[in-house]
Residue, then its C-alpha position, 0 to 999 in steps of 0.5 A: x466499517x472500513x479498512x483499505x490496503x497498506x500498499x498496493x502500489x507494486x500491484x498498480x505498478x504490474x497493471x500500469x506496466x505488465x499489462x502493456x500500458x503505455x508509460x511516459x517516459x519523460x526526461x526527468x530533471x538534470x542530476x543534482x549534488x546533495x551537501x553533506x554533513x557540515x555543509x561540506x559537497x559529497x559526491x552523492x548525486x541523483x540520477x534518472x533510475x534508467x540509467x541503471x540495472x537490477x545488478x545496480x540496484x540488487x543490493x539495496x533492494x535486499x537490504x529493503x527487503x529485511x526492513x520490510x521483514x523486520x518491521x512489518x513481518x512482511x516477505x518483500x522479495x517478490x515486490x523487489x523482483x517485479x521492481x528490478x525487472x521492470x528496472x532492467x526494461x527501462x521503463x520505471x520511472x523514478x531517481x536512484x541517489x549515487x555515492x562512490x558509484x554505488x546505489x544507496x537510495x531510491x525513489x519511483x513512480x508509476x502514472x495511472x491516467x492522470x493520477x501518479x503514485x509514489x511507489x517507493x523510497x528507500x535510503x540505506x542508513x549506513x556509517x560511510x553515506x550521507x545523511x539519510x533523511x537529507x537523501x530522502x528529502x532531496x529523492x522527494x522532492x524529484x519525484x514530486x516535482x517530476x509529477x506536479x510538472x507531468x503533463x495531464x497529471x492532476x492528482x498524485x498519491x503516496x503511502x510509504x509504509x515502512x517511513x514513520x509518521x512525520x518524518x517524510x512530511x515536509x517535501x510533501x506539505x511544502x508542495x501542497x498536499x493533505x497528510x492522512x496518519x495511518x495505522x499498521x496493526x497487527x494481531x497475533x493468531x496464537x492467542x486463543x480465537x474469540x467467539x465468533x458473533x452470532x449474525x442476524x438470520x438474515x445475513x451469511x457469509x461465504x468463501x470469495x470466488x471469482x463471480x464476486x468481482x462486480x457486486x463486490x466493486x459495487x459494495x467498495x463504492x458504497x461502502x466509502x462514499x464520502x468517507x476519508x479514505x476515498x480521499x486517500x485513494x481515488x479508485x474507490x469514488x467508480x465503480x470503475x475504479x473499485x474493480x481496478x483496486x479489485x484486479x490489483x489485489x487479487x490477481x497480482x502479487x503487490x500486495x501479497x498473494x491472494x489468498x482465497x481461503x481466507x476471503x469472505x463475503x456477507x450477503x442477505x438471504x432474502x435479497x441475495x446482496x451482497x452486504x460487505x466483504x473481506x479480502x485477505x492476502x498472504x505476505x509471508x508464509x505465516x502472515x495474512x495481511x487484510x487488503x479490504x474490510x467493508x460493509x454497506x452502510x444500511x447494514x453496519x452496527x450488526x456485528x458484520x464487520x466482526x464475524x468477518x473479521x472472525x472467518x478470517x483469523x479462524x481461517x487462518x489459525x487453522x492453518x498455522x498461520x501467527x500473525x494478521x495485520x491490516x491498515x486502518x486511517x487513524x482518523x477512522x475512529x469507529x473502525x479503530x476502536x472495533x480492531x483494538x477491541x477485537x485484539x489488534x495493537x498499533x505497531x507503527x503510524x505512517x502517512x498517506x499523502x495526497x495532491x491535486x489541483 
């Protein structure tokens, strides 16, 4: 059983640049000029987003902010902070789309080695702009050409959460990438909480500390050898890169906060190994978020992926929280059978693409 994070690309966006990495500022492709409806010019154009500041680009970032609150019950105001002031260093690549001098839409991206990931698009979809889907289509297709053509990059990545299934999938199937639907569930933490399985006398969970860190890379790397979503995200086929998804999630803040009290391990008594895992954020004060859920191959179908489902929403009933959400690959069958059955409802699909050469 396994579950992988919706985004953690703004957490990737703090190591790739907080932590001092050097990041390619490449000249990006000249301006364009998008048609409007009826085949008429407009004065949209699309512009490197390093010609702006988070003055610019403040308002659409508060208006990214409700759509993430209001679909996803997810508090995106310290994602936008991060992004602006990473805007204002000049140093986040990506293209900013321009109507009557103003920002409507935007597009970034970060480098990881030689990997690139999408890390957002967002159009506002007002009255007096263009054709959002038009705008999104063209900021797309920037981004994937500004990436393909990126020297030493051999593999890009994107999952835009908040962009229902579909929608966005020309741009990319067009330049060759392979789509993965996706699913955001949620459940609600008022109804009453299930009993959680009685675990084999071999087996018991604990609370996360920070001595985990490098049996719990090991478990990650195991647990999705050769499955689907290692496809999706490549830091889990090391152990290397399982510790860097590690660091991601539980030191910054992309993918919520970090929240201890509701992480857990399962290890064996006998052997004292670490058998899985669940790591839980907090993306709005009321709402827990699973960043990771996974059990070692030898020791699924023992009702451990449950009882770790279990410590978490108990640990978060206890303190007041409503909702927990995960994400799951749809082509997951197993583990989206175990969440519906357990109380989780699919509220949205969304893609998961990826390209490599």
């Amino acid at each position: 059983m396994v579950a992988e994070p919706a985004s953690s690309t703004i957490a990737l966006l703090a190591v790739c640049l907080g932590e001092g990495r050097r990041t390619r500022l490449l000249g990006l492709p000249r301006a364009t000029r998008l048609s409007g409806r009826g085949g008429c010019w407009s004065p949209v154009e699309i512009l490197d987003l390093r010609h702006f500041s988070s003055v610019d680009l403040r308002p659409l970032l508060d208006d990214e902010t409700h759509v993430w609150s209001r679909l996803l019950s997810w508090d995106y105001t310290s994602s936008a902070d991060m992004i602006l002031r990473y805007v204002d260093a000049k140093i986040l690549p990506g293209y900013a789309a321009i109507d009557r001098g103003r920002i409507f839409g935007y597009a970034f991206f970060v480098y990881e080695g030689s990997k690139g990931v999408i890390g957002d698009l967002f159009v506002t979809n007002g009255s007096r702009h263009p054709d959002a889907h038009e705008v999104e289509g063209r900021l797309l297709a920037h981004v994937i050409e500004t990436l393909q053509q990126s020297p030493g990059v051999h593999r890009v990545e994107a999952q835009l959460l908040v962009h229902e299934a579909g929608i966005l999938a020309r741009p990319f199937v067009d330049q060759g990438f392979r789509r993965h639907p996706r699913l955001f569930m949620t459940m609600p933490l008022s109804r009453p909480s299930r009993p959680a399985p009685s675990l084999f006398p071999n087996f018991e969970i604990r609370g996360w500390t920070d001595n985990d860190y490098q049996a719990a890379a090991s478990v990650i790397t195991a647990a999705y050898r050769d499955h689907v979503d290692a496809d999706i995200n490549d830091q889990y086929r090391t152990l290397s890169g399982s510790l860097r998804f590690l660091n991601n999630i539980v030191r910054f803040p992309g993918c919520g906060l970090f929240d201890a009290e509701s992480s857990f391990v399962v290890t064996h008594k006998v052997t004292r190994q670490m058998a899985g895992l669940i790591l839980c954020s907090r993306v709005r004060h009321d709402v827990g978020h699973v960043t990771q859920v996974c059990v070692l191959p030898e020791f699924r179908s023992q009702g451990l992926g449950e009882a770790l489902l279990a410590c978490t929403s108990n640990a978060l009933r206890k303190r007041k929280f409503s909702i927990l959400s995960l994400t799951v690959t749809e082509a997951n069958v197993r583990a989206v059978e175990l969440y519906k059955r357990l109380g989780f409802d699919a509220q949205r699909v969304f893609d998961a693409f990826v390209w490599e050469e």
